[in-house]
N, C-alpha and C positions, 0 to 999 in steps of 0.2 A: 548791445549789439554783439558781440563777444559771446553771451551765451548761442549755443544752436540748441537749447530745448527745442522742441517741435509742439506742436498743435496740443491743445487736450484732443481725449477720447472722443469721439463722436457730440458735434454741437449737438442742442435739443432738434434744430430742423434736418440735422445728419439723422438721428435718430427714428426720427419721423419719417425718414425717407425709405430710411430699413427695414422699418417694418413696413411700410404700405406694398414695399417692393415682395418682402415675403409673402404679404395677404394675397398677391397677385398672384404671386406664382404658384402658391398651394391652391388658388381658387381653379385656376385654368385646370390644374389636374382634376378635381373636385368637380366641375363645373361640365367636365369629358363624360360626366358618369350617366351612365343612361338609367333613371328609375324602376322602368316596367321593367327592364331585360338585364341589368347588373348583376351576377353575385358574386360572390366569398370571394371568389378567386382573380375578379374584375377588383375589386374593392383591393383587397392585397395590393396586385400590381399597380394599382394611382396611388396606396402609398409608398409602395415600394420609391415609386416613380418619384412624388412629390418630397420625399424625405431626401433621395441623392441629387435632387436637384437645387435643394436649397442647403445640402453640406456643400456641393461643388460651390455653389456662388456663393457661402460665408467664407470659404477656401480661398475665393478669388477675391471677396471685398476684401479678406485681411490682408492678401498680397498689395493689393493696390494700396492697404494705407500706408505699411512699413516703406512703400516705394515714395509716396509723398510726404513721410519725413523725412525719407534722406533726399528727396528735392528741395524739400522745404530750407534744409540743413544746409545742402550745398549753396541755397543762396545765400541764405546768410554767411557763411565763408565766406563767398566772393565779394559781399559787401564788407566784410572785415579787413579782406586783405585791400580792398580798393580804397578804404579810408585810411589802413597806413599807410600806403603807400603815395597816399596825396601829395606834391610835391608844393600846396600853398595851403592858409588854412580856409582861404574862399573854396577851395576846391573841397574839401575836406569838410565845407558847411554844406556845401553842395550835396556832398552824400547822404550826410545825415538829416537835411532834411527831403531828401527822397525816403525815406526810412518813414518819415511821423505823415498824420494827413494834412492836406493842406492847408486848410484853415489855422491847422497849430504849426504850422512852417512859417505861415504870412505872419501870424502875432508876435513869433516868436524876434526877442532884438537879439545886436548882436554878440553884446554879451552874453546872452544865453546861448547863444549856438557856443562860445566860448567856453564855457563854464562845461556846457556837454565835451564838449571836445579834449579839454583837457582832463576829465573824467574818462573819458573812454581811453586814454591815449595812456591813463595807469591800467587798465585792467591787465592780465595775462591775457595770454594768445589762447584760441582754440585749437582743438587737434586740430592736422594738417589735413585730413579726411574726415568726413562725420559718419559717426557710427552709428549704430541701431541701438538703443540701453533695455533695459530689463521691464521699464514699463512701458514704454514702448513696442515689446512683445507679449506683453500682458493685453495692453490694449488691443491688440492685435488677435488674440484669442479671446477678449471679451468682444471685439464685433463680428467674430465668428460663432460664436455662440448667442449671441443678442438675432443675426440672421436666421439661423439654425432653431432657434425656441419660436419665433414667429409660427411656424410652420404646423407646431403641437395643437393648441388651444380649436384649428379648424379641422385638425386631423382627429383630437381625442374621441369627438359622435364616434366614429364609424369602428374604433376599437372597444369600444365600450357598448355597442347596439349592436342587436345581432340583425331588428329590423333594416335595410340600407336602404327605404325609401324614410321615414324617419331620423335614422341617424346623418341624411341626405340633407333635411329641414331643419334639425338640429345647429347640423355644421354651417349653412348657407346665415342663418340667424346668428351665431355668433359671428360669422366673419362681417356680417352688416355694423353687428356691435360694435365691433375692433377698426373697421374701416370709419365708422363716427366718432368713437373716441379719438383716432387716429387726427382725423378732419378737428375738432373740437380743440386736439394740443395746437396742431398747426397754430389755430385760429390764435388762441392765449401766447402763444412766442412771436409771432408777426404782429401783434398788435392788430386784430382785426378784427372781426364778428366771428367769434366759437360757433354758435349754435350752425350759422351758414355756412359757414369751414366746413363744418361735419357731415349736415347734409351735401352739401358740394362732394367733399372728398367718396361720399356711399355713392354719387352719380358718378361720381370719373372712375370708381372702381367697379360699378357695372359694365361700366363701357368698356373699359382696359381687358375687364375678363373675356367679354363679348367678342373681342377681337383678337384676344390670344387664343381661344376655343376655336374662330372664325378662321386664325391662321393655322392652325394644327400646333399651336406653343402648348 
């Protein structure tokens, strides 16, 4: 309880969520393109468009994660100082088994809560504020880059094809790919059916696109 490490890096369903989130938002620009009447310069500007719009938002998820470590951080403080500061040691189990889940609260007897308690009660203190550490800004630049490369693998057709009705089929075909794969991991870390993850997740990313196209996203 003492330590404030924070979270790892992005769980596998954070991950999952990052990229479906890029697939979407590269698709809505991708998906704006009109085939008969597109060229060069149309093409340029969706990617122009679709590249700073997924730097801005890997810019923002990294913000938001560094901010929920030191949320994360400051609670744990406040569960530190509230456990020393207990003035019985009922009170003081009290805390700590708000801290574990409750199944391992209820088993637990009370010399166990004992045995915790006066373990915790040798540790040192943590700073008086929590800080941000060094992989914790690492992390932080890897899930701006984890957002940010999403973006490539739909974008590479139309840099590479000078056709843009092809390089159009190209791109739509692999973000089908990437949005089953996508559906497929879901499926294997939830413990559920892959195969229907995957197709599921290509029908909610039709629709998602359908509707960011339909809104002007």
């Amino acid at each position: 309880m003492s330590s404030l490490a924070s979270k790892q890096f992005l769980t596998p369903d954070e991950r999952i969520s990052e990229v479906l989130f890029g697939l979407i938002m590269v698709l809505g620009f991708t998906g704006s393109l009109s085939v008969t009447s597109a060229d060069h310069a149309e093409v340029r500007t969706m990617l122009i468009g679709a590249l700073g719009c997924n730097i801005s938002w890997g810019v923002i998820d990294a913000v938001f994660y560094l901010m929920s470590c030191l949320a994360e951080k400051g609670e744990k403080l406040r569960v530190w100082q509230a456990f020393k500061s207990a003035v019985c040691p009922r009170e003081a189990d009290r805390i700590i088994a708000g801290q574990l889940p409750p199944m391992m609260s209820e088993l637990l007897e009370a010399k166990a809560f004992e045995a915790i308690r006066q373990d915790l009660a040798r540790l040192p203190d943590p700073p008086q504020h929590p800080g941000i550490e060094k992989d914790e800004w690492l992390a932080s630049l890897m899930i701006f880059l984890w957002v940010f490369a999403t973006t490539f693998p739909v974008a590479i057709p139309f840099l590479l094809m000078s056709d843009i009705h092809r390089a159009l089929r190209v791109s739509n075909g692999v973000a089908i790919l990437l949005l089953f794969v996508t559906g497929y991991a879901f499926g294997r870390s939830s413990e559920y059916k892959p195969w229907v993850t995957g197709f599921a997740m290509v029908g909610l990313g039709a629709i998602l696109v359908g509707l960011t196209i339909k809104l002007g996203g």
